[in-house]
C-alpha positions in Angstrom: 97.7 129.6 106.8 94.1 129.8 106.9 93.8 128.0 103.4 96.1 125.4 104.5 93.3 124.9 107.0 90.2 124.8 104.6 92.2 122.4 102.4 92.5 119.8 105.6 88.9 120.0 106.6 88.2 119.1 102.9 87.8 115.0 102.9 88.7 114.5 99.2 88.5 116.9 96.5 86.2 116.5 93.4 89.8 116.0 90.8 90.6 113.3 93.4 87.1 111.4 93.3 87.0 112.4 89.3 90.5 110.2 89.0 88.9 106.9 91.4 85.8 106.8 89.5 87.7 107.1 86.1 90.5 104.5 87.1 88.0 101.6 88.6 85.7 102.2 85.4 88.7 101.6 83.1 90.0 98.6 85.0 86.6 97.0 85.1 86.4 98.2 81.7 89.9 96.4 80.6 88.7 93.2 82.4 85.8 92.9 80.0 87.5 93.4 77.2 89.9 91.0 78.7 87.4 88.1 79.0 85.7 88.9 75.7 89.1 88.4 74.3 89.3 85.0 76.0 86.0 83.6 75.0 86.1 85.3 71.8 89.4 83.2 71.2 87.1 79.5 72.3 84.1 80.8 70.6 86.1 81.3 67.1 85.7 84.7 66.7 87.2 86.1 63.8 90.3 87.2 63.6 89.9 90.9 62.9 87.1 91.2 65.6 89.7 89.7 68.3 92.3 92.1 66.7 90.3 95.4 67.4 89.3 93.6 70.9 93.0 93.3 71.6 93.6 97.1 70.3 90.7 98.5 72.6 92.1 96.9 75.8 95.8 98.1 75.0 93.6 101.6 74.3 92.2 101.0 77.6 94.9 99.9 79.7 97.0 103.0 78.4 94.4 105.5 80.1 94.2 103.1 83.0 98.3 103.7 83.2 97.2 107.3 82.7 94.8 108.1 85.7 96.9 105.3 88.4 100.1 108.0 87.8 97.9 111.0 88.3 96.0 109.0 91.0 99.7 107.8 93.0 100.4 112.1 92.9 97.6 113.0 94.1 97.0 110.5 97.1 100.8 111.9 98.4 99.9 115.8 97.7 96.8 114.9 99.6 98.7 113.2 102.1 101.2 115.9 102.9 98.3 118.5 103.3 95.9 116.7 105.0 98.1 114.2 106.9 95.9 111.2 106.9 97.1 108.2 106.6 94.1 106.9 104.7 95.7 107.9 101.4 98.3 105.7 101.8 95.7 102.9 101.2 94.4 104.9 98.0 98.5 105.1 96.9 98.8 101.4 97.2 95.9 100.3 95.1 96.8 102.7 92.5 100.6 101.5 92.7 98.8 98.0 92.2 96.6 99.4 89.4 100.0 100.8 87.5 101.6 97.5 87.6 98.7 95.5 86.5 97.9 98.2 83.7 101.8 98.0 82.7 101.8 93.9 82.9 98.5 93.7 80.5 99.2 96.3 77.8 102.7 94.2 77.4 101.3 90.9 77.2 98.1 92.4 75.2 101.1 94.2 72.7 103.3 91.4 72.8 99.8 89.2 71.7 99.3 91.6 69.4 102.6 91.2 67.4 102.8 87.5 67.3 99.1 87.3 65.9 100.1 89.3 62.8 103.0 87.9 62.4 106.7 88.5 63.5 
């Protein structure tokens, strides 16, 4: 019972900030290589270059997928032992950051496909 007690007096473990840091640096990350893509595609980049663009963001957004999982379990294990409610606000931006991760790696795949050629 006592470790039950250290653990609650612990404001967020190091795993737990390790899995924020990781997750907003690949979504800031993907959103770069997002933009590139976009200008790449006005400025006429060549085809291979917007190709292995298009293959690092769906690289990207795969381990952005990765760490919002692990980052939705661990915001409700840390809810049931520390019982604040401010990890519900953690669990809903990493819900957000599953479904955007999901929505761009389809498009970015789907993209993908049609540019070499069904």
């Amino acid at each position: 019972m006592d470790s039950l007690n250290r653990l609650k007096k612990i404001n967020r473990s190091f795993l737990f900030k390790l899995t924020g840091r990781t997750s907003l640096f690949l979504f800031l990350f993907s959103v770069f290589l997002i933009v590139l893509y976009v200008s790449g595609s006005y400025q006429d980049f060549l085809d291979s270059t917007l190709n292995f663009v298009l293959t690092s963001c769906s690289a990207t957004i795969l381990g952005l997928f990765v760490f919002s999982a692990a980052g939705i379990l661990q915001s409700v294990v840390l809810f049931f032992i520390s019982k604040r409610k401010s990890y519900w606000i953690y669990f809903f931006v990493y819900i957000f950051s599953c479904v955007f991760s999901a929505g761009i790696f389809f498009l970015a795949r789907t993209i993908s496909i049609i540019a070499k050629g069904i």
